[in-house]
LUMSE-378464 format. One record per residue (C-alpha): residue number from 1; x, y, z. Coordinates in nm, 2 decimals. Layout:
BEGIN
 num     xx     yy     zz
 NUM      X      Y      Z
...
***
This chain:
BEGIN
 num     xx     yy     zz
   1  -0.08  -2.91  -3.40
   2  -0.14  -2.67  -3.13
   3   0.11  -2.65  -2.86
   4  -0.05  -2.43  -2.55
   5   0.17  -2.33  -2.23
   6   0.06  -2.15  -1.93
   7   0.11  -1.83  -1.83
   8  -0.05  -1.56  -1.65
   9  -0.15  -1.17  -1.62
  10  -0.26  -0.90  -1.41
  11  -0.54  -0.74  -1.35
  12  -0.54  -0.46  -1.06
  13  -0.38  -0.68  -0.77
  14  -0.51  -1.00  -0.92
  15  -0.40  -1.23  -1.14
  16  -0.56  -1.45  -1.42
  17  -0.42  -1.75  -1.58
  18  -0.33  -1.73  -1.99
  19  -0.27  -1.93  -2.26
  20  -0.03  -1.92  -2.52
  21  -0.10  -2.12  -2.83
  22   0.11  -2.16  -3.07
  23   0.01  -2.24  -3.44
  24   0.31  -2.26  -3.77
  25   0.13  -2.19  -4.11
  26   0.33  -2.21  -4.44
  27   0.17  -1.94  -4.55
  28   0.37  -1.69  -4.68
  29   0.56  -1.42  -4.58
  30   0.72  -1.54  -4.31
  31   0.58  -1.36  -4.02
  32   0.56  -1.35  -3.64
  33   0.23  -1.28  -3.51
  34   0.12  -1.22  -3.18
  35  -0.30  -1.18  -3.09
  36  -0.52  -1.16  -2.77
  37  -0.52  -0.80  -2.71
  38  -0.12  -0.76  -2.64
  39   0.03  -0.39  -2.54
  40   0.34  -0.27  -2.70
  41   0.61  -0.46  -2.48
  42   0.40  -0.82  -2.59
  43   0.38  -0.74  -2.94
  44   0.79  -0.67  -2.89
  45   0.80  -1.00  -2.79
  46   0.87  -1.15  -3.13
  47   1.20  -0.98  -3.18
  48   1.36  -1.14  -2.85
  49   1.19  -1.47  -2.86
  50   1.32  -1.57  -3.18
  51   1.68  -1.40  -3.09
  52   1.65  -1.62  -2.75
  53   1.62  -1.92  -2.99
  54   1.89  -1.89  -3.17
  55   2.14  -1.81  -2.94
  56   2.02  -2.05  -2.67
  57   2.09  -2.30  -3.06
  58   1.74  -2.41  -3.10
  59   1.60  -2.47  -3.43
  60   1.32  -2.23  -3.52
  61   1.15  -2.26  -3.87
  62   1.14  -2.02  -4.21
  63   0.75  -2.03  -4.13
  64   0.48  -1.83  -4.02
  65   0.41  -1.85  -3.65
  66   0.13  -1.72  -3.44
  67   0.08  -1.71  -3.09
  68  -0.27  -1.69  -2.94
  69  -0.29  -1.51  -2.56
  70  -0.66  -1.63  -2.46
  71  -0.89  -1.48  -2.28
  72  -0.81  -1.32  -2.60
  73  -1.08  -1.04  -2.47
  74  -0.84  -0.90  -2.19
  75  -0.56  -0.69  -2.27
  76  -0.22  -0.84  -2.20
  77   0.05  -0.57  -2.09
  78   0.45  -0.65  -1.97
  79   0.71  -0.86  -2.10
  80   0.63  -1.18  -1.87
  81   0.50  -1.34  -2.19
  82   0.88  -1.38  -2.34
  83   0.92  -1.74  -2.17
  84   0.58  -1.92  -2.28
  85   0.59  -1.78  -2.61
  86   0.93  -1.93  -2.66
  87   0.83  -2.28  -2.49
  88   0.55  -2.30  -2.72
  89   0.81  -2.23  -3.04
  90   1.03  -2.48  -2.94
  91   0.76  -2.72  -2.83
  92   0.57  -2.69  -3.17
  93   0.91  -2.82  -3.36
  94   0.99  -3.13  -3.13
  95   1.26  -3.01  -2.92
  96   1.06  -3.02  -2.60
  97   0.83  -3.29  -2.42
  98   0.48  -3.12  -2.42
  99   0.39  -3.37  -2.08
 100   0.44  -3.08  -1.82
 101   0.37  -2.78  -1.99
 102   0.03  -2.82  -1.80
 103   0.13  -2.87  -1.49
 104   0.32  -2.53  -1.42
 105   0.28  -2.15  -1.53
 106   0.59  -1.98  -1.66
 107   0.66  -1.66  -1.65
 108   0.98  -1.43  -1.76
 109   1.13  -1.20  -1.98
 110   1.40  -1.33  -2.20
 111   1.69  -1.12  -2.28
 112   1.88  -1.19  -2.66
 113   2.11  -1.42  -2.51
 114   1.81  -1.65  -2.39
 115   1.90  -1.53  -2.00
 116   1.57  -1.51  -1.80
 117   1.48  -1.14  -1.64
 118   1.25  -1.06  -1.35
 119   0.88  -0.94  -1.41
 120   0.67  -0.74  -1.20
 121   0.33  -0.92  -1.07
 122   0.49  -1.25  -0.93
 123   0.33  -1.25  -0.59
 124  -0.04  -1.27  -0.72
 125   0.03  -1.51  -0.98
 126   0.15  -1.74  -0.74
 127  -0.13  -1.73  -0.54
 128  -0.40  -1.78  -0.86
 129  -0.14  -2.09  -0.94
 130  -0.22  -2.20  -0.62
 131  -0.61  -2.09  -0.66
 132  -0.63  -2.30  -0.95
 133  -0.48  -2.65  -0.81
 134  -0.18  -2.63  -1.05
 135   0.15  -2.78  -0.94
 136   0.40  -2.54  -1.01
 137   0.48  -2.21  -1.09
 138   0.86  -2.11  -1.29
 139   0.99  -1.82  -1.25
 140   1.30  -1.58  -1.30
 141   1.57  -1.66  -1.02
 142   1.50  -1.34  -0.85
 143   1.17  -1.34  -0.79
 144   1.17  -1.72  -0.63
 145   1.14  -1.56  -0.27
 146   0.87  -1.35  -0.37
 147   0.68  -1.64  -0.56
 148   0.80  -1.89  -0.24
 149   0.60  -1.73   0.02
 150   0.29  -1.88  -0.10
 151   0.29  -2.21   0.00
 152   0.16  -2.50  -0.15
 153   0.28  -2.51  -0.49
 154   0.59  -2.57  -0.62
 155   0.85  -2.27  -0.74
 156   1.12  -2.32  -0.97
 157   1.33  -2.07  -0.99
 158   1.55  -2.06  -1.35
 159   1.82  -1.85  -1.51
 160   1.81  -1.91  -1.89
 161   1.55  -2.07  -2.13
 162   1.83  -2.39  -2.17
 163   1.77  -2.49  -1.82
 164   1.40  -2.45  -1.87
 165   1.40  -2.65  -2.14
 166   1.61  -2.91  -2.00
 167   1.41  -2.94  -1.68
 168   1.08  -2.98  -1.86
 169   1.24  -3.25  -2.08
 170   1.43  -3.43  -1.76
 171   1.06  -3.46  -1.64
 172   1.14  -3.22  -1.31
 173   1.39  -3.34  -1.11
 174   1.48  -3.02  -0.95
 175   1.42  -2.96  -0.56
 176   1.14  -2.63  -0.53
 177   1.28  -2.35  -0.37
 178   1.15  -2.30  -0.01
 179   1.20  -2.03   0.24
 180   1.11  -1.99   0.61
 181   0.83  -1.73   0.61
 182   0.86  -1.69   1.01
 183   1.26  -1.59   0.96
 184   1.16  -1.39   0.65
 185   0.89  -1.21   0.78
 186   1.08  -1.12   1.11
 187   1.38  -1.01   0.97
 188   1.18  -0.76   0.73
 189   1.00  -0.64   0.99
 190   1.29  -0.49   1.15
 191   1.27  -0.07   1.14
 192   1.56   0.15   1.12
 193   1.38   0.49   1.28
 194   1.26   0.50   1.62
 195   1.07   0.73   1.87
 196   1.37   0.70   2.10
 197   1.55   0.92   1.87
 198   1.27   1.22   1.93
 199   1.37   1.48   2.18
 200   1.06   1.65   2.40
 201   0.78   1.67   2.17
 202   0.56   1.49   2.49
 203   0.23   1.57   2.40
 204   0.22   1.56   2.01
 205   0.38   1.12   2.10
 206   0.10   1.10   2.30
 207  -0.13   1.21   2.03
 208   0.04   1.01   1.82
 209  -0.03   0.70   2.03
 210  -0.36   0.78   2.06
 211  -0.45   0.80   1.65
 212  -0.22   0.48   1.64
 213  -0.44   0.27   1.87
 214  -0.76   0.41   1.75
 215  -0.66   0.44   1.38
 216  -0.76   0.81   1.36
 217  -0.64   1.01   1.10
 218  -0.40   1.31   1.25
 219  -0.26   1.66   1.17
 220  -0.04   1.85   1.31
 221   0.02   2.22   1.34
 222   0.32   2.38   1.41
 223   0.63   2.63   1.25
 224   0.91   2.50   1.04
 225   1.17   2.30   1.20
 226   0.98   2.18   1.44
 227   1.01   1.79   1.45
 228   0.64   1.70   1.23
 229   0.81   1.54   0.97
 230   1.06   1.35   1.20
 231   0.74   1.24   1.37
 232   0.53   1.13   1.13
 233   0.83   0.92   1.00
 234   0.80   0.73   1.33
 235   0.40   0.64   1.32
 236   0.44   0.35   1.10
 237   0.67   0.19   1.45
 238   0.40   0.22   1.68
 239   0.12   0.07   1.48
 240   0.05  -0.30   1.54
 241   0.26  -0.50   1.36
 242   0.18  -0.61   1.04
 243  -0.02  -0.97   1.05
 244   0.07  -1.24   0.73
 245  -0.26  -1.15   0.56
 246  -0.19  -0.78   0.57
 247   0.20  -0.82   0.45
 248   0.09  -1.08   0.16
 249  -0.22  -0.79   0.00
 250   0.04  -0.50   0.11
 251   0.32  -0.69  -0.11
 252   0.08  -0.77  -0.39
 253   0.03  -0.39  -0.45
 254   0.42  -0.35  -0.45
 255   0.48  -0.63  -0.64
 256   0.24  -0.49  -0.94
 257   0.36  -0.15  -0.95
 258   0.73  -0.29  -0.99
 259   0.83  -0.10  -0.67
 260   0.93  -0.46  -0.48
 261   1.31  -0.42  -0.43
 262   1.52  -0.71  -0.62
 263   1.50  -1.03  -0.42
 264   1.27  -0.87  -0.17
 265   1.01  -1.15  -0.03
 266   0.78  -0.96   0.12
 267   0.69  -0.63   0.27
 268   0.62  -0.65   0.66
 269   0.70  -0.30   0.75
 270   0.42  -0.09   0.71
 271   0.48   0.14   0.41
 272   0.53   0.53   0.50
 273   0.49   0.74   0.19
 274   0.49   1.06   0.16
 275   0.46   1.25  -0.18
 276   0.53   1.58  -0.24
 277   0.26   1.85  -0.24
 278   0.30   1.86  -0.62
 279   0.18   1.57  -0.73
 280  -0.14   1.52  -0.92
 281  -0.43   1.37  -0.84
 282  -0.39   1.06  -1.10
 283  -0.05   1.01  -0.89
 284  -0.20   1.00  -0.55
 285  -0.56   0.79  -0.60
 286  -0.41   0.62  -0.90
 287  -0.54   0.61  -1.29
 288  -0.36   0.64  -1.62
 289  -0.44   0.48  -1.93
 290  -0.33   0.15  -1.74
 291  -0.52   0.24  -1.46
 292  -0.25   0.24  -1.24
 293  -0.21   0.21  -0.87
 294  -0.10   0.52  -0.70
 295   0.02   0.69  -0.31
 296  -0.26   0.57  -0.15
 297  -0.27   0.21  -0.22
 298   0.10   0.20  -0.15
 299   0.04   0.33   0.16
 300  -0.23  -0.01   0.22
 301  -0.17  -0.09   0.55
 302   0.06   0.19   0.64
 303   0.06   0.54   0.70
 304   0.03   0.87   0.40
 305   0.18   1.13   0.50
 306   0.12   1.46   0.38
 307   0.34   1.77   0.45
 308   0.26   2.12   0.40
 309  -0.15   1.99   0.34
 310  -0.23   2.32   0.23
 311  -0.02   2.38  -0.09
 312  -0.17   2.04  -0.22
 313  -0.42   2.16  -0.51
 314  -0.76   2.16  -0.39
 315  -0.88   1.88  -0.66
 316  -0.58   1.66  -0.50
 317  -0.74   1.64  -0.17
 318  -1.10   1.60  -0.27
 319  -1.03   1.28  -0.47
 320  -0.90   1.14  -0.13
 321  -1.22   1.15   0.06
 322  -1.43   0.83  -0.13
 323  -1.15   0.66  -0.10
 324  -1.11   0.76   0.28
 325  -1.47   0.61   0.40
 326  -1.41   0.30   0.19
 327  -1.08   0.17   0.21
 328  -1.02   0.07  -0.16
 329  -1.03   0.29  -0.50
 330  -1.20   0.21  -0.79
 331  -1.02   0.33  -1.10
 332  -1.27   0.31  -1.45
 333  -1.13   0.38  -1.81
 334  -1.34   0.27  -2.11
 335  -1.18  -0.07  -2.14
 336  -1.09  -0.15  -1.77
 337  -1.20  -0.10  -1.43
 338  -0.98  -0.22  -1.14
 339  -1.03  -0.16  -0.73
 340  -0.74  -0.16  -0.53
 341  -0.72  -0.13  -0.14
 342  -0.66   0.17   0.01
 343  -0.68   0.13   0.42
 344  -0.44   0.35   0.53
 345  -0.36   0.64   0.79
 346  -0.36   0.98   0.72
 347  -0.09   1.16   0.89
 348  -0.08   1.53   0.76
 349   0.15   1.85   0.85
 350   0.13   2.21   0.83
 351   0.23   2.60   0.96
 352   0.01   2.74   1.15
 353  -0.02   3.05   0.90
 354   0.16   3.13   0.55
 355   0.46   3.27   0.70
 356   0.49   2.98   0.97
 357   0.52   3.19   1.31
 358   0.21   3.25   1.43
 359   0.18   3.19   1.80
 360   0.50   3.09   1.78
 361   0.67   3.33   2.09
 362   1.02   3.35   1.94
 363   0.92   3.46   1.63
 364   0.70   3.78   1.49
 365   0.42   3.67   1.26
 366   0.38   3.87   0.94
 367   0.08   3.76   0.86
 368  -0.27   3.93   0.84
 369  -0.60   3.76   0.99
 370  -0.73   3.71   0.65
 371  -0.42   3.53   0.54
 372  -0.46   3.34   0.78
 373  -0.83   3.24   0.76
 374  -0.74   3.20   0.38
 375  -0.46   2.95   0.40
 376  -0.67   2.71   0.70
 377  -0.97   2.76   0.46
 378  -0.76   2.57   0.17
 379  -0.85   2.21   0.38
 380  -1.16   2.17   0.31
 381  -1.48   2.13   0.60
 382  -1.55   1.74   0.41
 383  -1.19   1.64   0.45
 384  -1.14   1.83   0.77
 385  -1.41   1.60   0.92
 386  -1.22   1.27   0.79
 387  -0.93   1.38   1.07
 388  -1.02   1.31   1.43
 389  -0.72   1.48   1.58
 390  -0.52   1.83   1.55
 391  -0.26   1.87   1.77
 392  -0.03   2.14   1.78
 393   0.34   2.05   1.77
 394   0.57   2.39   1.91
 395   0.94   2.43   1.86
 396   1.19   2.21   2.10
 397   1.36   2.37   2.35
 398   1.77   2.38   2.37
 399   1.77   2.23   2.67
 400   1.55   1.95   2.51
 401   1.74   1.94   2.22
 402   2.07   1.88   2.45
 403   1.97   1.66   2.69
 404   2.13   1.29   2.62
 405   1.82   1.12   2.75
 406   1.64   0.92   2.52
 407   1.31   0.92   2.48
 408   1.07   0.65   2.52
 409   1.12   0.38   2.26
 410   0.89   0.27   1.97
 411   0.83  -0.10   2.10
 412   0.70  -0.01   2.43
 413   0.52   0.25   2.32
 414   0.32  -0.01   2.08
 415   0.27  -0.23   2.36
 416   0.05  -0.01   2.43
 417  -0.13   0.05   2.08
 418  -0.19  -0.34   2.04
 419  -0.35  -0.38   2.36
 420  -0.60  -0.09   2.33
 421  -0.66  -0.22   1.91
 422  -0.75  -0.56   2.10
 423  -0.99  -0.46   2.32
 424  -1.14  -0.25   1.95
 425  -1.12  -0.58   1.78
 426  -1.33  -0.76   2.09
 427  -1.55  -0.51   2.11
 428  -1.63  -0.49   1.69
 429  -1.64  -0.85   1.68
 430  -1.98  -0.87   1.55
 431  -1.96  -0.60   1.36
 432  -1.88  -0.60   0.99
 433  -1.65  -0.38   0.83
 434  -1.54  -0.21   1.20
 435  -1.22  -0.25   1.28
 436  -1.08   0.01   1.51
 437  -1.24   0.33   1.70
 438  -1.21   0.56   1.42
 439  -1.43   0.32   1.19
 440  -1.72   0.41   1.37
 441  -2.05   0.57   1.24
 442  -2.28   0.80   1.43
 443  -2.51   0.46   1.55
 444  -2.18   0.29   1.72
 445  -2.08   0.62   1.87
 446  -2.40   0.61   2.10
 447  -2.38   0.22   2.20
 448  -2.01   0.25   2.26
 449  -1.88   0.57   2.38
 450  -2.15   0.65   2.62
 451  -2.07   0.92   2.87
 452  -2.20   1.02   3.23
 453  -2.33   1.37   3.33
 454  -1.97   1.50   3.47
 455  -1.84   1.43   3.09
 456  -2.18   1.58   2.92
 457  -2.14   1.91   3.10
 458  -1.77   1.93   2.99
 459  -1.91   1.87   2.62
 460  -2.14   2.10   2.67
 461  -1.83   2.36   2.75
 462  -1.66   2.24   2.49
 463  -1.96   2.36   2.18
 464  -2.05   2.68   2.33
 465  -1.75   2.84   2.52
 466  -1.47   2.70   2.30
 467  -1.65   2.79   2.02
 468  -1.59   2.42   1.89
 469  -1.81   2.37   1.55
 470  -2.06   2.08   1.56
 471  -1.86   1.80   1.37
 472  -1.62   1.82   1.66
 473  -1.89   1.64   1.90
 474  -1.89   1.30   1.69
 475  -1.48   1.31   1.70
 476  -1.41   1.37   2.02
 477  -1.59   1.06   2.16
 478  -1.45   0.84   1.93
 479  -1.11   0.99   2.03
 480  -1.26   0.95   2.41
 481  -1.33   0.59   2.33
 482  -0.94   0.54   2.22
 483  -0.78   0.74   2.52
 484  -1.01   0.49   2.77
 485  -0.90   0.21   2.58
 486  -0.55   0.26   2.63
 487  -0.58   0.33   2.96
 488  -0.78   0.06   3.00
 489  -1.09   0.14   3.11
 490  -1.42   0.01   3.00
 491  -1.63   0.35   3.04
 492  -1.54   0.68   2.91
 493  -1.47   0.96   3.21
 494  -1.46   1.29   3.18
 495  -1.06   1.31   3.21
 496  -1.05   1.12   2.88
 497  -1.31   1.36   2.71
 498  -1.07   1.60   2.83
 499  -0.80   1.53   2.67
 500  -0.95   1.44   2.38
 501  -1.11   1.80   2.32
 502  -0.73   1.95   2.34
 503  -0.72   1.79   1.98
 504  -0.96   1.99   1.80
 505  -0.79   2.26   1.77
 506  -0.87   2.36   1.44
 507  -1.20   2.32   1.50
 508  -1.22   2.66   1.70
 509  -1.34   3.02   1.59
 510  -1.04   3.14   1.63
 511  -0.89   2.94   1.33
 512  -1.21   2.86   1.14
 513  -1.43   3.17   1.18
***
């Protein structure tokens, strides 16, 4: 006899469902042997299964026993296997009723004692359970919210592999968890910085509005100590709130990487990460022997923020810039390819020179031209062109800094962002894979950001006296197209191409030449 019990794996951010068979042989010697393609923590398996047995006083046989995880062609990695694989032992020596073991997917990791563990990957094995019509899904008691938010399907969230056991033999019985998804998903959504907190710093919020409603990608330039990081902190506040869909794939990525706080349901404030200029390049697009998810896909939905761009190794940008156009990474190794999203916001920082103080009027800058011209060279033209907006950020003023007046807060400020991403997403309606301003390609720039004379002469200005270089023109009438929308206007004017042409700043001769 052959007694099978559902489980399931991972794959990327997806999730398929497995099988573990399980076969006793009198063959001799005794042996526990697990197949299908299992990584080191499965094969491990054995030793804690069997030890959850026993002291959860279950009878397991002097035998050989084999467990089968088909597809047996895709590699099986974590220790969520613990609970079928112990199912199926007990199951094959009559101590449990095989009638529901296909109804429901178990997943867990069994300690020694028989206690159940949480596992990462919950979230999209709920929703394949759901996927594939099966009734149930039961899982370690802390990650029942996780698994709860999918509706549909029944969770059962249990502590040790005795209550398992009992339930399946009791034929159910048990109440499935529920939770409310509208309390949980507004109370997450709740976040603890603000832009009230930012004193002064007018015009780099207003930029900051501006790539928020369009979804342009933003750096700013300024010395040390002058608020960039505070303000890039803040983004994530004024971009349109996170809808169900986008908190549900956001939390999927979380939830496979392990980085899901313990009896967190979902993730609903979008993420903020910023690594340090350090990291490699497998750590930011993702990779490893696993093929891994890395900075960018955490930041799905969210905003990556990047201080000090320059110091990043030159290789460590590049690899950003596929990714960039298409919204999702595709990580290949020689037995694996995954894709995992990547639709985020690039916020970046940086001095204006190496020694941080040039045109800053306080302060002396040591720096030679060359130096200079050297350390803005280090971002490359091909990335350079992926950021619609530069905007220079100077040092706050004491009586700014003093002054008890709060600025404007975060949730009026994105009143204004979702009413200007509306109007994008009527506008892009029929359009597939546009979303917001800055998704544009050169075609939609001339149906939708067409400009009258008034605004052509000023562009005209703007190439040859400001010395702007060509692959400004495209960017500052997608930026146009954002400023009108927030202001609410249907055509772009030339105080819009205005403004936006104050945000190309490191598009002039005087940084690039």
């Amino acid at each position: 006899m052959i007694s099978p019990v559902l489980t399931a794996a991972t794959v990327g951010v997806n999730a398929f469902i497995v099988k573990a068979e399980t076969f006793f042989s009198t063959q001799v010697p005794t042996k526990f042997i697990i197949v299908g393609l299992p990584d080191k923590a499965v094969s491990e398996a054995s030793e804690r299964v069997v030890a959850a047995i026993k002291n959860s006083s279950y009878h397991i046989p002097v035998r050989r026993i084999t467990i089968n995880l088909a597809p047996a062609d895709v590699r099986k990695e974590g220790s969520g296997f613990d609970l079928p694989i112990a199912l199926g032992v007990i199951c094959e020596t009559g101590q449990l009723k095989p009638d529901m073991l296909n109804d429901y997917v178990f997943v867990g990791e069994l300690s020694l004692d028989g206690k159940i563990r949480p596992v990462r990957g919950v979230l999209p094995i709920a929703l394949e359970v759901k996927r594939q019509g099966l009734k149930g899904l039961i899982v370690p008691e802390e990650n029942a919210k996780e698994a709860a938010m999918i509706e549909g399907i029944d969770v059962h969230p249990l502590g040790s592999l005795v209550e398992v056991v009992d339930f399946l033999n009791n034929g159910g019985g048990l109440e499935p968890f529920r939770v409310d998804l509208k309390e949980v998903f507004s109370v997450d959504s709740k976040s603890i910085v603000d832009f009230a907190d930012v004193k002064g710093q007018h015009e780099v919020k207003r930029a900051l509005e501006v790539a928020a409603a369009g979804g342009h990608n933003i750096i700013m330039i300024g010395p040390p100590g002058s608020g960039k990081t505070m303000l890039a902190k803040r983004i994530s506040t004024i971009l349109p709130p996170m809808t169900f869909d986008e908190a549900l794939e956001t939390t999927k990525i979380h939830s496979v990487a392990g980085l899901l706080p313990s009896n967190t349901a979902l993730v609903s404030i979008r993420p903020y990460r910023s690594p340090h200029h350090t990291i490699s390049d497998v750590a930011l697009v993702g990779g490893g022997p696993s093929a891994k998810p890395g900075e960018i896909s955490f930041a799905h939905h969210g905003v990556l923020f990047l201080d000090e761009l320059p110091e990043f190794k030159k290789n460590v940008l590049e690899v950003m810039r596929q990714p960039m156009e298409d919204g999702r990474v595709t990580i290949s190794r020689s037995k694996i390819s995954v894709d995992y999203p990547c639709n985020f916001m690039l916020a970046s920082a940086m001095n204006p020179c190496p020694c941080g103080n040039f045109g800053n009027p306080n302060q002396d800058c040591t720096c030679a031209p060359q130096q200079i011209q050297r350390y803005i060279s280090k971002i490359s033209g091909p990335l350079l062109d992926r950021i619609d907006i530069h905007i220079q950020v100077q040092s706050v003023k004491y009586k700014e800094l003093s002054s008890n007046v709060s600025g404007e807060p975060s949730n009026r400020i994105r009143e204004r962002v979702v009413k200007a991403r509306e109007a994008q997403i009527k506008r892009f309606e029929n359009k597939k894979n546009i979303f917001s301003n800055a998704d544009m390609q050169s075609k939609d720039i001339r149906e939708y950001c067409k400009i009258d004379f008034t605004s052509e002469e000023l562009m005209k200005m703007a190439i040859t006296k400001l010395g702007l270089s060509a692959r400004a023109y495209d960017r500052i009438l997608k930026v146009s197209r954002t400023i009108a929308d927030l202001a609410g206007d249907e055509n772009i004017n030339s105080s819009h191409i205005s403004e936006a042409i104050q945000y190309r700043s490191l598009d002039r001769t005087m940084w690039m030449a």
